[in-house]
C-alpha positions in Angstrom: 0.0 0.0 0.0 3.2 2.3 0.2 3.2 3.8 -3.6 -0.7 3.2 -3.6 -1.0 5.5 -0.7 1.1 7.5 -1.1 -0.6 8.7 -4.1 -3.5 9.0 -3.1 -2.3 11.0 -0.7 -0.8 13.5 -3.6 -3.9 13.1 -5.4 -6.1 14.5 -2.2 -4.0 17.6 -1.7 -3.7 18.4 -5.8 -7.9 18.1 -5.5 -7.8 20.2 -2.4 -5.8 22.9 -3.4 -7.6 22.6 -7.0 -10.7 22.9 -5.2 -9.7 26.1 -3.0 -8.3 27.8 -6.3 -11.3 26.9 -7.7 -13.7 28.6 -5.1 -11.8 31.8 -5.3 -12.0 31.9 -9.2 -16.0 30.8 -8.9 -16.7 33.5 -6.1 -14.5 36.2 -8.4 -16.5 35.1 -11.7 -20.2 35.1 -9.7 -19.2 38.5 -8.6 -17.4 39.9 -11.2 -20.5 38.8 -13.5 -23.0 40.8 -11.9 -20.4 43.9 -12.4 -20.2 43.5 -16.0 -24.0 42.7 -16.7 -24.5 46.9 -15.0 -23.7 48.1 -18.0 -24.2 45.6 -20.4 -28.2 44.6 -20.0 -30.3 46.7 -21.9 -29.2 45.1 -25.3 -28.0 41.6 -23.2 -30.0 39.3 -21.2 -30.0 40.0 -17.8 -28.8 37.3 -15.3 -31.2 34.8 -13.7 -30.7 31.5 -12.0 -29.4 29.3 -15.5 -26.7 32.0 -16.2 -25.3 31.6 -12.6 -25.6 27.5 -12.7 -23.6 28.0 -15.6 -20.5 30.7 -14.6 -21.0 28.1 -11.1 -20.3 24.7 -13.1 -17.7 26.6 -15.1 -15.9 27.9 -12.0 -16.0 24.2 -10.6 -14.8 22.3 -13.4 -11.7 23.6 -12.4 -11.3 21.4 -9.5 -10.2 18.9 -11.7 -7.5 20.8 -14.1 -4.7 19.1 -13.2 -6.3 15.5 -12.9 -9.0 15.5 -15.4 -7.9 18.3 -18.0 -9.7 17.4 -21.3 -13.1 17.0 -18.8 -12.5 20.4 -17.3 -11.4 21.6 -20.8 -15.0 20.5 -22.0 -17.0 21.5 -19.3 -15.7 24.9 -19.1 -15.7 25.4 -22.7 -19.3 24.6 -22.7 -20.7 26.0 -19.4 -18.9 29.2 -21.3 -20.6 28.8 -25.0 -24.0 28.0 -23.3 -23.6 31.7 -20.7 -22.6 33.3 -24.6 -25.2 31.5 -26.9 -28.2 32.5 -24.5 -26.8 36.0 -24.5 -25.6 36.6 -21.4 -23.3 39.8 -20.6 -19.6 39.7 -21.6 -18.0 38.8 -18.1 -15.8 37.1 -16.3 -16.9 33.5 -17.6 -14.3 33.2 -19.8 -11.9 33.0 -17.0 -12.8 29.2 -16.7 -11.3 28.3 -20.2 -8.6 30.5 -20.1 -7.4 28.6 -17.0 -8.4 25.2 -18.3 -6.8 25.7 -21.9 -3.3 27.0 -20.1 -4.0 23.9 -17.6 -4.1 21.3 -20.3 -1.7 23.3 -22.6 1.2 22.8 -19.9 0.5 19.0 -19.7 -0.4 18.3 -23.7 2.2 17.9 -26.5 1.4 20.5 -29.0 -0.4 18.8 -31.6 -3.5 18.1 -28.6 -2.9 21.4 -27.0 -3.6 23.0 -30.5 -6.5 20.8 -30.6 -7.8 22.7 -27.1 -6.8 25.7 -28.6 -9.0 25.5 -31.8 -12.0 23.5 -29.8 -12.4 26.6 -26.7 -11.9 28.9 -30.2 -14.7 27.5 -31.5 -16.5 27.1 -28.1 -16.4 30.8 -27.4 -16.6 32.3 -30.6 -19.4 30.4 -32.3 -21.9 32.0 -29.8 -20.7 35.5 -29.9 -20.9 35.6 -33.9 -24.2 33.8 -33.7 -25.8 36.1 -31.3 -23.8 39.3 -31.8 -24.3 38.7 -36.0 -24.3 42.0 -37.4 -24.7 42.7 -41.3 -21.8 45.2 -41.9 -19.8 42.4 -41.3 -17.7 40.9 -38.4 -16.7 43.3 -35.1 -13.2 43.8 -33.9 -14.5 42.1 -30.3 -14.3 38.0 -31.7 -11.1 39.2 -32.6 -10.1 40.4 -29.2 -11.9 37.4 -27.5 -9.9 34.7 -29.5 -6.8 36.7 -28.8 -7.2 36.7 -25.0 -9.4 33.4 -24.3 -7.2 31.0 -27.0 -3.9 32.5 -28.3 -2.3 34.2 -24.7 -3.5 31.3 -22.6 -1.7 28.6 -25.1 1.3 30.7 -25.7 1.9 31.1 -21.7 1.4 27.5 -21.5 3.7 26.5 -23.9 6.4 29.1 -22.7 5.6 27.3 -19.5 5.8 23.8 -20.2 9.1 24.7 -22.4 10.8 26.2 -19.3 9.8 23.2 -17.3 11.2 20.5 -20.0 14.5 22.6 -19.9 14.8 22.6 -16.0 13.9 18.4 -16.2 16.7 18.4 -18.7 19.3 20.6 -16.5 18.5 18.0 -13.7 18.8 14.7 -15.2 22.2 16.4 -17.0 23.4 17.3 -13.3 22.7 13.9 -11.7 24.4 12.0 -14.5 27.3 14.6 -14.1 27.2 13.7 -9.8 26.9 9.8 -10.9 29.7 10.1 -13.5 31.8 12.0 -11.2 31.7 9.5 -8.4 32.7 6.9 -10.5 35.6 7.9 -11.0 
């Protein structure tokens, strides 16, 4: 039961500190989401009961981003399109897939964290064409949107899990270095 315990043991405190991280970013986007709908509800829909369930199951998806990340990846992607596609106010909803695209694009290779990439894109943009369409043609704001929920959340990831490769590298080099050195 030694390795079995002992992570299970890991497991529990990744979950709990997951979980505490994930009550603070659920209490900032419930807040923060009746900020932004004060001057966004004449021409949105104002927030009721469905629109919190939704920024709420968002918000705790991300207890699992460092276990589960393609779950939490889907969950918050579509807890996020489903708060966009009714018409909700632009708000802090979109927190929950920035944090679960950078989650899984630190643990993914690139080809799947591109994947992520294109499926929150999707997820978060499909709504706000369908129900911001405008005739004159498409808005500078999906532009802005894709820039800061897909493209700055991969890159940081990627910058991230780059540095962390090269630091994994620097170690194994040292302890060969240590191991070569007291052999002789």
């Amino acid at each position: 039961m030694g390795r079995l315990g002992t992570a299970r043991r890991r497991l529990g405190r990744v979950l709990l500190a997951d979980g505490a991280f994930a009550a603070a970013v659920g209490a900032f986007m419930v807040f923060g989401s009746v900020q932004a709908a004060a001057g966004q509800v004449p021409p949105r829909r104002p927030l009721d009961a469905l629109a919190y369930a939704l920024v709420v199951s968002a918000a705790a998806a991300l207890v699992g981003r460092r276990v589960w990340s393609l779950a939490t990846l889907v969950v918050t992607a579509a807890a996020t399109a489903g708060y966009l596609a009714v018409g909700y106010p632009y708000g802090p909803i979109v927190f929950a897939p920035i944090i679960a695209l950078y989650s899984a694009t630190v643990r993914w290779r690139v080809g799947a964290s591109l994947a992520a990439c294109g499926l929150v894109a999707v997820a978060v943009l499909a709504p706000v064409l369908w129900v911001d369409h405008r005739p004159d043609g498409v808005a500078a704001a999906p532009a802005r949107l894709l820039l800061f929920v897909c493209v700055a959340p991969w890159v940081v990831g990627m910058v991230v899990r780059s540095a962390r490769k090269g630091d994994l590298r620097l170690r194994v080099e040292h302890a060969r270095r240590r191991v070569y050195e007291d052999r002789l």
